[in-house]
N, C-alpha and C positions, 0 to 999 in steps of 0.2 A: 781451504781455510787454514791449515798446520803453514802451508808455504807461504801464506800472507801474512800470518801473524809471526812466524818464524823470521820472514824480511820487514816487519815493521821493528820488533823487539831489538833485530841486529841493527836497525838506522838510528832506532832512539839513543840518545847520549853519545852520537857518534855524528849526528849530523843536522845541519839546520833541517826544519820544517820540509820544504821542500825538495831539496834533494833526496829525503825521506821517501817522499812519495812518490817522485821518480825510479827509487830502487822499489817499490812497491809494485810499481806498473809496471818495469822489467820484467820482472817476473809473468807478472800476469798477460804482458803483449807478447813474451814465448809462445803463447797458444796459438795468436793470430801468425807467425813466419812459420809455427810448424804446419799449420792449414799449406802455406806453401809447397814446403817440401813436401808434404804427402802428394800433392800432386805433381813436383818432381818424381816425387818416387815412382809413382805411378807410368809417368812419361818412359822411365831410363825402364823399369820393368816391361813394357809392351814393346820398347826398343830391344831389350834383349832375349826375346824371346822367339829363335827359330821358326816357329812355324807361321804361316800365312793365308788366314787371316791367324791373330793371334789370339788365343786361348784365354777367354775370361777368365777361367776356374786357374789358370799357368800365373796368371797377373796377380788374381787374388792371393793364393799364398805367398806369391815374391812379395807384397804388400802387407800383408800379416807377420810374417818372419819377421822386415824388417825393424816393425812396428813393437814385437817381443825382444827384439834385439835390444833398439832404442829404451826399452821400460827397464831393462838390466841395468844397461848402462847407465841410466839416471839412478836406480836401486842403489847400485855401487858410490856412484857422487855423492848422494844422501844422505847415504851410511859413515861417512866421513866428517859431515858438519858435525862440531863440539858439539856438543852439552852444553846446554845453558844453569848455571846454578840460581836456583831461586831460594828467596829466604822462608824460613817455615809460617806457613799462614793457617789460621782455622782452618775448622771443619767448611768446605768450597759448600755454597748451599748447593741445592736440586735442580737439576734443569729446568722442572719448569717453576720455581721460585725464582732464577733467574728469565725465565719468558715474560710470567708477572712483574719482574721489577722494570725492566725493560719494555714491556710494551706497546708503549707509543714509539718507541723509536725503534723497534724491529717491524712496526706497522711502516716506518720511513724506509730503512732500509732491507726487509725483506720483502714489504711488498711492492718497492719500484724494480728490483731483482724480477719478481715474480713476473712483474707486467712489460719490462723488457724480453725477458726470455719468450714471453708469449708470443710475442710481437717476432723477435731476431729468429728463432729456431720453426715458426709457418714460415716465414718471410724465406728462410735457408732452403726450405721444401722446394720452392717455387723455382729456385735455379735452373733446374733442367727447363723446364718449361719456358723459361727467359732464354735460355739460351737457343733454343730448339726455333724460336719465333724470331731473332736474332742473325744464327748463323743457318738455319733450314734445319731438316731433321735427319738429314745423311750425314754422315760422315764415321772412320771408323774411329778407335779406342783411343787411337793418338790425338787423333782429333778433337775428341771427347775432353780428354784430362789440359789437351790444350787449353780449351775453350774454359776451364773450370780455372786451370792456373791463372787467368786475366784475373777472374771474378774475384781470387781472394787475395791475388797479388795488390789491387791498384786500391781496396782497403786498409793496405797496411797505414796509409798517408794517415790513417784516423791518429793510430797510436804514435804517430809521429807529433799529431797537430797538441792532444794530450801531453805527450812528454812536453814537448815547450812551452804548453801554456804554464805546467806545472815547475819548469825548471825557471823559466824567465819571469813568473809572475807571482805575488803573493794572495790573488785575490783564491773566492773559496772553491773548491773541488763540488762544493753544491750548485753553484754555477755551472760549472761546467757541465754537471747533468742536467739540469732545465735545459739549456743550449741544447744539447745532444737532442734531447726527448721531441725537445721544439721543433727541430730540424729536419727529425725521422718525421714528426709528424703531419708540418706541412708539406713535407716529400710523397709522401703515400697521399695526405688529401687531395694534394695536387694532381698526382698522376689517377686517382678517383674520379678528380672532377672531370678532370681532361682527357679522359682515357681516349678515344677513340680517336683523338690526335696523336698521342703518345704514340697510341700502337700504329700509327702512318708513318712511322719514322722507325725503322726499328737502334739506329746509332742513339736519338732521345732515350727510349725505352733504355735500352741496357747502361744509358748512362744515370738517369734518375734512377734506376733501378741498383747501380753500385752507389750512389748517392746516400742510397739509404743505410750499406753498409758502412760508410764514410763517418756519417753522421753517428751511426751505432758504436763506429770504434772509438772517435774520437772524443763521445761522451759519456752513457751509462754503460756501455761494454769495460769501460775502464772504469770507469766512478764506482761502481756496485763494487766491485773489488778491492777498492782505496777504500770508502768509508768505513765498512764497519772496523776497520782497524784504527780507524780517526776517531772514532762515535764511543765506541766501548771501552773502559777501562781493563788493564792489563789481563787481569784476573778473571775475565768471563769473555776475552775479546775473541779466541778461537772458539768457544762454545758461541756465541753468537755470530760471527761470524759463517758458522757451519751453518746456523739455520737459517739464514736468510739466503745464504747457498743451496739449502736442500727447496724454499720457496722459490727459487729462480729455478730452479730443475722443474721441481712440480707445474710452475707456468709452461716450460719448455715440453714436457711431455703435452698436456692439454691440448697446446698451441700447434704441437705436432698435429697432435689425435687430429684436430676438428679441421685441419686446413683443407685436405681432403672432403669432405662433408661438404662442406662450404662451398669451395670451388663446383662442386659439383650442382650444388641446388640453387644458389645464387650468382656464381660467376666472379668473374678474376673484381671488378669493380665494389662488388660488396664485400673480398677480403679488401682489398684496401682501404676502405672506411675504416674496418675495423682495426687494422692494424695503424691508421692514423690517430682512432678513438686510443687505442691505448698506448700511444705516446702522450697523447693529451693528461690519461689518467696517471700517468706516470709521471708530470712536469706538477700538476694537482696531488700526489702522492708526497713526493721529493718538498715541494713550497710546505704545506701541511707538518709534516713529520719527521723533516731533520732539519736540526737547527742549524741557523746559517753559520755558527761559529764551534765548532766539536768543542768538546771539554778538553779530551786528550790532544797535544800537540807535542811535536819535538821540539828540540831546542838547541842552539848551540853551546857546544863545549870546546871553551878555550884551552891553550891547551896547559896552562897554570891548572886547572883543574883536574887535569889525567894525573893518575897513581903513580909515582917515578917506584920505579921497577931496582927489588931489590936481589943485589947478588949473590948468591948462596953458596955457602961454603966448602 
């Protein structure tokens, strides 16, 4: 939430609408290339490790280290961005006087957050199992991180399809997540209804099955992240921003818990329903509770307008 609202405040008065929100999803599409590299890292770590077969517990720390490495190293970048000066305002009401004012539109966007998560982080469970049915069930650790870096490489295409919609186009960012939600959902009902076709092919499968991450990146994986910086006013935009962030965790732990459960008493075709029902409730969420036109929007600033900069003596 801090890094969203921290890159929307830095775009405002600095940049049209859109490219606004382009620097927004920068930020936020970081996550899905470091999904990458972890699994680079992963690769170079099982490659550089003398013994044969190589040592899980040898890989996991190479993998840990360099993961406390990387959190420094962004500490120290952090720790460098300015200060923003603000000007003095009242006493900021209470959190939850700000949930109550806001309501129907954290009902928008924290609960399509929520019902994405649910859906994106079972649906992330299932990997192994996709791939296991895909590429067979041998293979060693190289192998493994191989077969992982496809999965979250050929996703990237979402946040790409995102960035252009958003740089080339001025239509709304709430679109774009109905699309998304649409996408994931007739994905998963399809491979639901179809299943025992699906699973006769296993090149279909793993391809509907990255479809759905496609779909995810390129719509509410990135929308849920842009809007509440779009939706909310200056003054409460990180405080709301955070909770509709802490309800998309909330869905994603759940959505963990029960995938399991699920699978086991119902089988791989009654998670898919489900996880097409809640794109469904998510495209019905999104229509419902956020409005097609934010209040908050950037604007351009020509450049008669910037502060000519005085020289000191």
């Amino acid at each position: 939430p801090l890094c969203a609202t921290l890159a929307a405040a830095t775009a405002a008065g600095q940049l049209d609408r859109r490219r606004g929100h382009c620097r927004t999803l920068v930020v936020f599409s970081s996550q899905g290339f470091a999904l990458v590299m972890a699994n680079l890292v992963a690769l170079l770590s099982v490659t550089a490790i003398a013994d044969q077969p190589p040592s899980v517990h040898t890989a996991w720390r190479l993998c840990s280290g360099m993961g406390a490495l990387l959190a420094l190293m962004a500490l120290a970048v952090f720790l460098q961005v300015p200060k923003q000066a603000h000007a003095p305002q009242a006493a900021a009401p209470s959190t939850w006087a700000i949930i109550w004012g806001n309501r129907w539109r954290l009902l928008g966007t924290g609960g399509s957050w929520f019902l994405f998560d649910a859906a994106f982080y079972a649906n992330s469970l299932f990997t192994s199992r996709v791939l296991q049915l895909v590429f067979g069930t041998e293979g060693d650790l190289w192998t493994v991180f191989a077969h992982n870096l496809l999965v979250t490489a050929v996703p990237l295409l979402g946040f790409v399809i995102s960035g252009a919609y958003l740089w080339a186009t001025d239509w709304s960012i709430r679109a774009l997540q109905i699309a998304g939600f649409l996408g994931m959902a007739a994905t998963y009902l399809g491979m639901a209804i179809w299943l025992d076709t699906v699973q006769g092919s296993r090149l279909l499968f793993l391809g509907l099955y990255t479809l759905t991450f496609l779909f995810a990146n390129a719509g509410p994986n990135s929308t849920t992240f842009i809007l509440p910086t779009v939706v909310y006013p200056e003054d409460i935009r990180a405080t709301c921003h955070g909770i509709s962030a802490a309800a998309g965790k909330i869905g994603a732990v759940l959505g963990s818990a029960a995938m399991e459960p699920l699978l086991t008493a119902y089988g791989l075709r009654m998670v898919l329903f489900i996880c097409g029902g809640l794109g469904l409730l998510g495209t019905i969420v999104t229509v419902l509770f956020i409005a097609p036109d934010p209040p908050t929007q950037y604007h351009v600033v020509h450049t008669d307008e910037l502060p000519v900069p005085v020289a000191s003596e």
